[in-house]
C-alpha positions in Angstrom: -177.3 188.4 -160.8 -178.5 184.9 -162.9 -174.6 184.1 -163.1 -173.8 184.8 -159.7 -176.6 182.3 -158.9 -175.6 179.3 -161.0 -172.3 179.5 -160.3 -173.7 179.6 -156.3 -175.3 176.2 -157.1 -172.6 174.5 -159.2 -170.6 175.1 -156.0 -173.0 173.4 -153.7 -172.2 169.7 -154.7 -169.7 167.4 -155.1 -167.2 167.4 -158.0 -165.9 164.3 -160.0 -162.7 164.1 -158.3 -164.5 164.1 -155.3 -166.9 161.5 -155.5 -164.3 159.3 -156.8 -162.2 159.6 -153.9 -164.9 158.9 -151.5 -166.0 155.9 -152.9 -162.3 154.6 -153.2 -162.7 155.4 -148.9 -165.2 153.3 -148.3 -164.1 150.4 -150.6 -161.2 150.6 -148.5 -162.8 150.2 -145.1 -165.2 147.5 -146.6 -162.1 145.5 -147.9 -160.3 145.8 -144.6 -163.5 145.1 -142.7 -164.3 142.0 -144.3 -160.3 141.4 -144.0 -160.5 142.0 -140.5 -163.4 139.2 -140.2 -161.7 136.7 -141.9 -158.8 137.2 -140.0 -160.5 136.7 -136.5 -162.4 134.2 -138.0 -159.6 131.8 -139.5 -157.6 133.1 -136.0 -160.2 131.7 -134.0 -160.3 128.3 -135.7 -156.9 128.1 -136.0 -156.9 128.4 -132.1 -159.4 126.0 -132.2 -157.6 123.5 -134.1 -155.2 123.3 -132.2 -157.0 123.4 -128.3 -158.0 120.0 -130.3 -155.1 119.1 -131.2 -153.7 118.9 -127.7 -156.6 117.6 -126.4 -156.0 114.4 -128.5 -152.8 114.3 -127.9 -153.8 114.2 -124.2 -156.2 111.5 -124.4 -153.7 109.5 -126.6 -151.2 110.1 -123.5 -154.5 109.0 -120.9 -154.7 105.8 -123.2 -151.7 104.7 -123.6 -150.7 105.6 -119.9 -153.8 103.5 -118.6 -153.5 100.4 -120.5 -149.7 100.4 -120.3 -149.8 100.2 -116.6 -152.4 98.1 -116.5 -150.3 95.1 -118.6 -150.3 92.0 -117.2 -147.2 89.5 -117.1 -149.4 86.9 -119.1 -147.8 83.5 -119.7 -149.5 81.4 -122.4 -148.5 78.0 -123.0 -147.5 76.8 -126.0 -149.0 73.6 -128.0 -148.1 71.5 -130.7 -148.6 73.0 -134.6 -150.2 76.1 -132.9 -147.5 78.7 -132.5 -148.2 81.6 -130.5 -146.1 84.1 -132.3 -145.8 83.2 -136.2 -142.6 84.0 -136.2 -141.5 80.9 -133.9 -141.5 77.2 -134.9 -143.9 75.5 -133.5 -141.4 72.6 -132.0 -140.1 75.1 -129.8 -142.8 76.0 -128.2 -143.7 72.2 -127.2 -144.1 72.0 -122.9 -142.7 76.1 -122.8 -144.8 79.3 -122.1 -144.2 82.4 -123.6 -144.3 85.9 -121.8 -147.0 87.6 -124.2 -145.5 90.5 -124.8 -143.3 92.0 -127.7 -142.6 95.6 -128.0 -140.8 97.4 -131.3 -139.8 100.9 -132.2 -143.5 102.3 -133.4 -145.3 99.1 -131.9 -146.5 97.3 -129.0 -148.7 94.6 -128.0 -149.5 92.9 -124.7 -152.1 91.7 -122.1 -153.8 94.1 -119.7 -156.5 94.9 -117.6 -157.8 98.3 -118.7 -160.9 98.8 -119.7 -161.9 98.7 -123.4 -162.3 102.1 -125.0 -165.6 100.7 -126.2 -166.9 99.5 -122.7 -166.8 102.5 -121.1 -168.2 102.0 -117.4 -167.8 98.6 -117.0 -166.8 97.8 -113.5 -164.5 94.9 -113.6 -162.7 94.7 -117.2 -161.4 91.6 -118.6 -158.2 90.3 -119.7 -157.9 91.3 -123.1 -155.4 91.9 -125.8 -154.0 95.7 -126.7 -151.8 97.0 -129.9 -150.7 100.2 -130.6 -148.8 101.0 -133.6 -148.2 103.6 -136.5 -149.8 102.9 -139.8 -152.9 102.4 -141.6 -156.3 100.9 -140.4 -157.6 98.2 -142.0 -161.2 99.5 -141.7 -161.4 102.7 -142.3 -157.9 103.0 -144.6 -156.5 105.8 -142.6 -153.0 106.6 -141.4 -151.9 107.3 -138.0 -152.3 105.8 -134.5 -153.7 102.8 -134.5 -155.2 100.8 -131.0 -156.2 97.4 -131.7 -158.3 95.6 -129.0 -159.4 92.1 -129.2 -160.5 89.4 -126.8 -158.0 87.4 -125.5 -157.7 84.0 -127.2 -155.3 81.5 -125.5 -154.4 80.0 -129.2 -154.4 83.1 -131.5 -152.6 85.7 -129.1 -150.1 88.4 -130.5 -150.4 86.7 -133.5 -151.2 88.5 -136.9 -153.2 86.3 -138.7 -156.2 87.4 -140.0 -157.9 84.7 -138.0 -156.2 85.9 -135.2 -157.1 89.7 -135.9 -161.4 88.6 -136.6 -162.5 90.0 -134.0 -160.2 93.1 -133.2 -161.4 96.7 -133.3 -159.4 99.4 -134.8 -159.9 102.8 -134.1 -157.7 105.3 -134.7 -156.8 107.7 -132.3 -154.6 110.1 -134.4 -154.9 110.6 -138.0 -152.5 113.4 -137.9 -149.5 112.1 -136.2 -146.5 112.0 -137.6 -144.4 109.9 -135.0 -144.7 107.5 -132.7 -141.7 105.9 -130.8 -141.0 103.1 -128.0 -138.4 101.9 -126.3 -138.1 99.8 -123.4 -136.1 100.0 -120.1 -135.0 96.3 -119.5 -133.6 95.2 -116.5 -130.2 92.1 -117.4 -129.6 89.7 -114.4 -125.7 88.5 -114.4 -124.8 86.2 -112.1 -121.5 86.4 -111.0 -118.7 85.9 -107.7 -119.4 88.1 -104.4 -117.5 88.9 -102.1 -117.3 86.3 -100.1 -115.2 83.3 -101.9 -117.5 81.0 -103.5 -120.8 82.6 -103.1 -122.6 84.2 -106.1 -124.2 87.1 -106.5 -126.5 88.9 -108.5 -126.0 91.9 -110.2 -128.7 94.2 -112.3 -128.1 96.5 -115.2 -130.5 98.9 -116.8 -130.8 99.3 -120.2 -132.9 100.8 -122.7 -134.0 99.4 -126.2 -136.2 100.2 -128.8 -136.7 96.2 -129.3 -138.3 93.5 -127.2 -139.2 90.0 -128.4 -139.6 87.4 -126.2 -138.3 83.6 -126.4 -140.2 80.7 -125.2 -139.5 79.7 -121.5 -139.1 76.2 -120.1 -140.7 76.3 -116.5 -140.7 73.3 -113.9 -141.8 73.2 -110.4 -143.8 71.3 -108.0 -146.9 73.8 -108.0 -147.9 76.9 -110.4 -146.2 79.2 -108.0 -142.7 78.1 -108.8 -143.6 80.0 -112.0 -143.1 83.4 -110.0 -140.0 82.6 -107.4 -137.0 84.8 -108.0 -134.5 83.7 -105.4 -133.4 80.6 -107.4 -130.8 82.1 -110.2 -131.0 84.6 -112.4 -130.4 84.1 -115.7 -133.1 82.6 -116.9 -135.4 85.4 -115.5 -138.3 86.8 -117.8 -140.6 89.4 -117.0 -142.0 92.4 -118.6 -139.7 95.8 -119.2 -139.4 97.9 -115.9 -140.9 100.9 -118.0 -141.8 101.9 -121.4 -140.9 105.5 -122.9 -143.1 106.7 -125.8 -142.7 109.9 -127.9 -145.3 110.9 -130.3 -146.0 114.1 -132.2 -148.6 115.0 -134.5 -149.3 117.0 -137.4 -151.0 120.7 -136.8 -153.6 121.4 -138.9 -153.6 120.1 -142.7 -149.9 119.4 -143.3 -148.3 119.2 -146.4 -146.9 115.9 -147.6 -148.4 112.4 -148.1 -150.5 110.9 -145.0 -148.5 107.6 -145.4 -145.4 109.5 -145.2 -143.6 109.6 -141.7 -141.6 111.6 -139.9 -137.9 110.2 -139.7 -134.9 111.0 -136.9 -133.4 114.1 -138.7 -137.0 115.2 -139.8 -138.5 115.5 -136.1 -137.8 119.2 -135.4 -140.3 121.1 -138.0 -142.5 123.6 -138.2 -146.1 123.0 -137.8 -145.4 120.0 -135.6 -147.1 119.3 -132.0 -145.2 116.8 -129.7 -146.2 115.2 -126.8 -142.9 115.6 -124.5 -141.4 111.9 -123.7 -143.3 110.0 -121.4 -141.8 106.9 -119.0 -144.6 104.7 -118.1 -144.1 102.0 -115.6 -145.2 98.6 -116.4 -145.9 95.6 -113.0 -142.4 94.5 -113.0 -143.0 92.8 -109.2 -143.3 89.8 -110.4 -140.3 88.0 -112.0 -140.4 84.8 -113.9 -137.6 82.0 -114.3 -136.8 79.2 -116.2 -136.0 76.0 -113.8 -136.9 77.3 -110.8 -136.4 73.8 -109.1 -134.0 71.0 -110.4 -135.9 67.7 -111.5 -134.3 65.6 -109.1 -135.5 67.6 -106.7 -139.2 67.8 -108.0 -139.0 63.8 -108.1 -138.1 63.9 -104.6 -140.8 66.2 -103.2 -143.3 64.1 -105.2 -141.7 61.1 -103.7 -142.1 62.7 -100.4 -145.6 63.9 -101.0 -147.0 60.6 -102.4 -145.8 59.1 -98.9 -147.3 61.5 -96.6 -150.7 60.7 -98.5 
């Protein structure tokens, strides 16, 4: 009767084998459970990342819409040993105005209206300079798109001087991006024979570019506003481009790679990428500029005529 009992007992609990297995079990479920936790976890913020990521890629679209509408056709007038653009000799620019505006493949600059991202709220913004390119920012060293906005100075505009630049801000509105593109829709005036024999007539052509630089301009005219009359010619007609395309994508997350590096044309379709689809923003194209709007002789003659009336 003893044996029967011990071996009653010994049968009661667990045996090696058993145990064993059952704590293998539950290390399972613990590993997948804190598995499972990570995974929501990094899923969440990956989701996260990139709600962000469009969102900035939205307000980079909001900004760049805004103050690109908002350009102005700004003339500036040039002066003697002060070039407006460095790249121009100053004896060209001597009794000639220069549309402030030049435009390449990943930058822009030009006068507008908008309001500063800075002065948020204020009522009635001033006229002031804008930039937008891809590359590194002098302040804070990083890489990506840049806006550059700085008072507008009548003798430094456009210009990259680092007198010119004192009293820009930089901030950078995407450190991620990878691209940023421009082109410009430009509208050509030809003159040329209509229909009727020896009348002219004027003919426009669309075309877009991924370059616009402009020359200086040699205006005359009896009062400012011959600066803006468009029914006199037109070949010597300046004005801003009709619209401006841009294209821009951006990096998701922590991409691999060096942050000066670029994206190229054969490199734009990748994995892990974001891209804002192509945007055509409008510029104020109503007003068109011309060179000579009104003959000399004829300017004598109205001043001739003027000076007698007086």
């Amino acid at each position: 009767m003893k044996r029967k009992r011990s071996i009653a007992r010994q049968e009661d609990g667990f045996t090696l084998l058993e145990l064993i297995i059952a704590m293998t079990v539950v290390a399972v479920i613990a590993v997948l459970s804190v598995f499972s936790v990570r995974l929501a976890v990094s899923s969440q913020k990956a989701g996260g990342d990139k709600a962000e990521l469009y969102q900035r890629l939205r307000f980079i679209g909001e900004q760049l819409t805004e103050k690109i509408a908002s350009a102005h056709p700004f003339f500036l007038l040039g002066k003697e040993n002060l070039p407006l653009f460095a790249r121009i000799d100053p004896e060209q620019l001597k009794g000639k105005r220069i549309l402030a505006f030049e435009g390449g493949p990943e930058s822009v600059k030009f006068i507008t209206t908008a309001g500063r991202l800075n002065d948020i709220g204020v009522e009635s913004p001033d006229f002031h300079e804008v930039r937008f390119f891809l590359g590194k920012n002098p302040k804070t060293k990083e890489t990506g798109v840049i806006l550059v906005e700085k008072p507008l100075s009548f003798d430094t505009a456009l210009q990259d001087t680092p007198e010119s630049l004192a009293d820009a801000q930089y901030i950078t509105l995407a450190p991620q991006a990878a691209k940023l593109k421009f082109r410009y829709l430009r509208i050509n005036a030809v003159e040329g024979e209509g229909e009727q024999p020896g009348k002219k007539t004027v003919k426009y052509t669309e075309e877009w570019v991924d370059t616009i630089k402009t020359e200086p301009i040699e205006f005359s005219g009896k009062t400012s506003q011959s600066l803006f009359q468009s029914s006199n010619g037109a070949e010597g007609r300046m004005s801003l481009p009709r619209a401006i395309e841009i294209s821009l994508s951006l990096k998701e997350g922590n991409a691999d790679g060096d942050d000066d590096e670029f994206l190229g044309e054969e490199e734009e379709e990748q994995e892990g990428l974001i891209a804002l689809p192509a945007v055509i923003i409008p510029t104020h194209t109503g007003q068109v500029f011309e060179r000579a709007a009104i003959p000399e002789d004829q300017q004598d003659q109205e001043k001739q005529e003027e000076q007698k009336k007086g």
